[in-house]
Residue frames as a rotation matrix with the C-alpha (Angstrom) as fourth column:
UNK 1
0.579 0.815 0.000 0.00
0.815 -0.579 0.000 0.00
0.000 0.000 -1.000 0.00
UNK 2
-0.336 -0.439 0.833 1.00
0.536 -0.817 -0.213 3.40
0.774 0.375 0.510 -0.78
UNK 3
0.300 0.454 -0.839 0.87
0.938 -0.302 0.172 6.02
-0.175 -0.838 -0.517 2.02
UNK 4
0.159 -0.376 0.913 1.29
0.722 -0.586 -0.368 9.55
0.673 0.718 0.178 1.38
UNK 5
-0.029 -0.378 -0.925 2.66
0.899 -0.414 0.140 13.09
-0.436 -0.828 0.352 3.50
UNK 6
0.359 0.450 0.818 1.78
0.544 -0.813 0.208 16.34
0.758 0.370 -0.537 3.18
UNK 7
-0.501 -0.674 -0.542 3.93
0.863 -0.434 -0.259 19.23
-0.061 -0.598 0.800 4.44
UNK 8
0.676 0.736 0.030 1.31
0.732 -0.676 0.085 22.33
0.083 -0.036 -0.996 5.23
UNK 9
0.205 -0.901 -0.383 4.46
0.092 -0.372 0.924 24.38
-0.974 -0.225 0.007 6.29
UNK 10
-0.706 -0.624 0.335 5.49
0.439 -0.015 0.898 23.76
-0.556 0.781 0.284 2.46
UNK 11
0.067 0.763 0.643 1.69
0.998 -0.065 -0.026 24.13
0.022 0.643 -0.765 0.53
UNK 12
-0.977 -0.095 -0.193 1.40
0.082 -0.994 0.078 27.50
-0.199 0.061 0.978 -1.40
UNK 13
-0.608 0.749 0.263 -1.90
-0.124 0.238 -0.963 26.67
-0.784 -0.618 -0.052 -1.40
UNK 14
-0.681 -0.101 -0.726 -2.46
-0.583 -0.526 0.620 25.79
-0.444 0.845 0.299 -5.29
UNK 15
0.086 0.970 -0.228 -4.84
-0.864 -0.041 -0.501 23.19
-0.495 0.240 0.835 -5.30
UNK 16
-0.278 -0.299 -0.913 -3.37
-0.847 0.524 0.087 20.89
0.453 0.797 -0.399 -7.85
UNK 17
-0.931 -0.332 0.149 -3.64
-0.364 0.865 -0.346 17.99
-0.014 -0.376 -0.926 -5.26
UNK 18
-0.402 0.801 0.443 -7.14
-0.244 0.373 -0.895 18.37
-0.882 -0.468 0.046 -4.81
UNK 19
0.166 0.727 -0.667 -7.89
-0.877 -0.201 -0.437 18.31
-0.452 0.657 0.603 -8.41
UNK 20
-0.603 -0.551 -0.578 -5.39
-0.459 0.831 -0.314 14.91
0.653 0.076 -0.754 -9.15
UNK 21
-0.617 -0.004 -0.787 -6.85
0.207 0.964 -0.167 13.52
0.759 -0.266 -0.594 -6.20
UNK 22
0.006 0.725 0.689 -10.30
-0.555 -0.570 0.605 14.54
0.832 -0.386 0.399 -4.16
UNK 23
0.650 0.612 -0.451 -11.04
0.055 0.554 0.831 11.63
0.758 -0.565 0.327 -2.46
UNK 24
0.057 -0.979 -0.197 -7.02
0.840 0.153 -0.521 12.14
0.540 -0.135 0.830 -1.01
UNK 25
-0.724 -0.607 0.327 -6.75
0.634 -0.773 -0.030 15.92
0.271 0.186 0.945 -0.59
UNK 26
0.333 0.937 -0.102 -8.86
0.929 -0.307 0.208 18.74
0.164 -0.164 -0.973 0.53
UNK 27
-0.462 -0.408 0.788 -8.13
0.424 -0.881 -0.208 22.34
0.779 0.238 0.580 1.00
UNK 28
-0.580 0.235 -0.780 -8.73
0.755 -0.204 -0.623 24.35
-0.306 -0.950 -0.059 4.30
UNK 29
0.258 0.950 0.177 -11.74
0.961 -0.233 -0.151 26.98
-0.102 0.209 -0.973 3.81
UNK 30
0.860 -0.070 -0.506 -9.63
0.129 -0.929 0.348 30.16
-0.494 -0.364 -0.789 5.46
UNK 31
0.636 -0.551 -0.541 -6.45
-0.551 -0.815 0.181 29.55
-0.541 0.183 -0.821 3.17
UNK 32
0.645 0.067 -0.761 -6.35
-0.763 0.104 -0.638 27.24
0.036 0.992 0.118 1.23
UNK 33
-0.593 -0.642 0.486 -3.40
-0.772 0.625 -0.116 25.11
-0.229 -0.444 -0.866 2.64
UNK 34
-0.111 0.292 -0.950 -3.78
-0.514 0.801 0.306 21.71
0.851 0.522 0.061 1.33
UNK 35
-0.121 0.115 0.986 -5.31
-0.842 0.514 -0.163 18.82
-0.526 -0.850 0.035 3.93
UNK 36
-0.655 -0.719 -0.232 -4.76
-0.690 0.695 -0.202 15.40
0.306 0.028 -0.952 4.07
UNK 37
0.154 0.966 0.207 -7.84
-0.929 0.070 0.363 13.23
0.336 -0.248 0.909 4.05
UNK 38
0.972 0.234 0.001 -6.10
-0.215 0.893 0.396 9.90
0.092 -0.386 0.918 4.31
UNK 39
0.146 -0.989 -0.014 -2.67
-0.907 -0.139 0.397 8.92
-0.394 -0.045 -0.918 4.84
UNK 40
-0.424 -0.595 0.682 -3.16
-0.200 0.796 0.571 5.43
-0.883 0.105 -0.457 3.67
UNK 41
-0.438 0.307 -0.845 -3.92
-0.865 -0.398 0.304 5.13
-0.243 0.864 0.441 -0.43
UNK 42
0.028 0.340 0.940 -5.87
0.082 0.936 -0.342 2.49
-0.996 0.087 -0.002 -1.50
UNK 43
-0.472 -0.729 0.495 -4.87
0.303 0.393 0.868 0.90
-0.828 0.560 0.035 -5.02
UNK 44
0.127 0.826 0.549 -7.63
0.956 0.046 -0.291 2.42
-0.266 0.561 -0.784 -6.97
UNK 45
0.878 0.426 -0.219 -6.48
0.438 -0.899 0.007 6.05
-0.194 -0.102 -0.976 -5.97
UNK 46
0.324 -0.922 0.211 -2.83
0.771 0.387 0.506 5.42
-0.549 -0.001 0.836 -6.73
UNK 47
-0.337 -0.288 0.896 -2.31
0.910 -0.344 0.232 7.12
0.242 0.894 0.378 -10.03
UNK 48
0.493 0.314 0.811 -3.74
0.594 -0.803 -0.051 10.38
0.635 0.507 -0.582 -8.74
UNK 49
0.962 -0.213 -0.168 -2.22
0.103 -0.287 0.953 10.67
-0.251 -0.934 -0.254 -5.88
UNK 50
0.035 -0.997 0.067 1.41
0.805 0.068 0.590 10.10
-0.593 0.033 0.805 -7.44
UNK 51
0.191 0.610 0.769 -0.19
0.911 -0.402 0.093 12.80
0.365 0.683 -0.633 -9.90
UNK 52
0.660 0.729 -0.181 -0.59
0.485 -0.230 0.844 14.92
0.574 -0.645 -0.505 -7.37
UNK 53
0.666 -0.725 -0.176 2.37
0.116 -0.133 0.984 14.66
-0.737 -0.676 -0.004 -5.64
UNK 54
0.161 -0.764 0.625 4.22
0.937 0.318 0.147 15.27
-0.312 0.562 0.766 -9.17
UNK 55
0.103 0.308 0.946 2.32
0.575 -0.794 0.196 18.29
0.812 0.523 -0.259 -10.10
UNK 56
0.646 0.168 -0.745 2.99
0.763 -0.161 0.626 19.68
-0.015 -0.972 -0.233 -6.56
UNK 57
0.759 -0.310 0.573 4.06
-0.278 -0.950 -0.145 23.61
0.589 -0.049 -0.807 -6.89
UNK 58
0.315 -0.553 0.771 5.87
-0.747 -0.646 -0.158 23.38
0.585 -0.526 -0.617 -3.86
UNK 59
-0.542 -0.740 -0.398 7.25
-0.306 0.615 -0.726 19.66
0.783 -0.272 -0.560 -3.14
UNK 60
-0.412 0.403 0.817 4.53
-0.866 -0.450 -0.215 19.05
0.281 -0.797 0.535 -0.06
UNK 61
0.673 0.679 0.293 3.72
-0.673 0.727 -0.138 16.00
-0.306 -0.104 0.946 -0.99
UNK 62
-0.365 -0.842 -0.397 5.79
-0.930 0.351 0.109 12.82
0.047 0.409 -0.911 -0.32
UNK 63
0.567 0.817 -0.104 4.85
-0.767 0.570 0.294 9.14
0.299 -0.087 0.950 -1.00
UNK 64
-0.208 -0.666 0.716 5.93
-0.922 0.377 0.083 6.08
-0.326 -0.644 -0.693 0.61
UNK 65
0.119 0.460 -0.880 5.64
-0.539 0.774 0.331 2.76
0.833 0.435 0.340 -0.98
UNK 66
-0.047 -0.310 0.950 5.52
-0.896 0.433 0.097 -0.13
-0.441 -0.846 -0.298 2.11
């Protein structure tokens, strides 16, 4: 399983993650700062999440294969 990490500290708050991956990703209401809906990826959501974590502006997103 794939597990992913999100540095808030790093998000410039562009979004990209949430649009690669919803079910993954959310976006705080007051600024945007990417959240972190799951940490563990099931195998279906894979491809957007590595997406995601390519198209990342600012590097915020790292993945872990186990």
């Amino acid at each position: 399983m794939l597990k992913v990490k999100l540095d808030q500290d790093k998000c410039v708050s562009g979004g990209q993650c949430v649009f690669a991956a919803p079910e993954v990703f959310d976006q705080r209401d007051e600024d945007g700062v990417a959240v972190l809906l799951r940490e563990d990826v099931p195998a279906e959501l894979v491809d957007g999440v590595r997406e995601a974590a390519d198209i990342c502006p600012a590097l915020a997103i790292t993945l872990q294969e186990n």
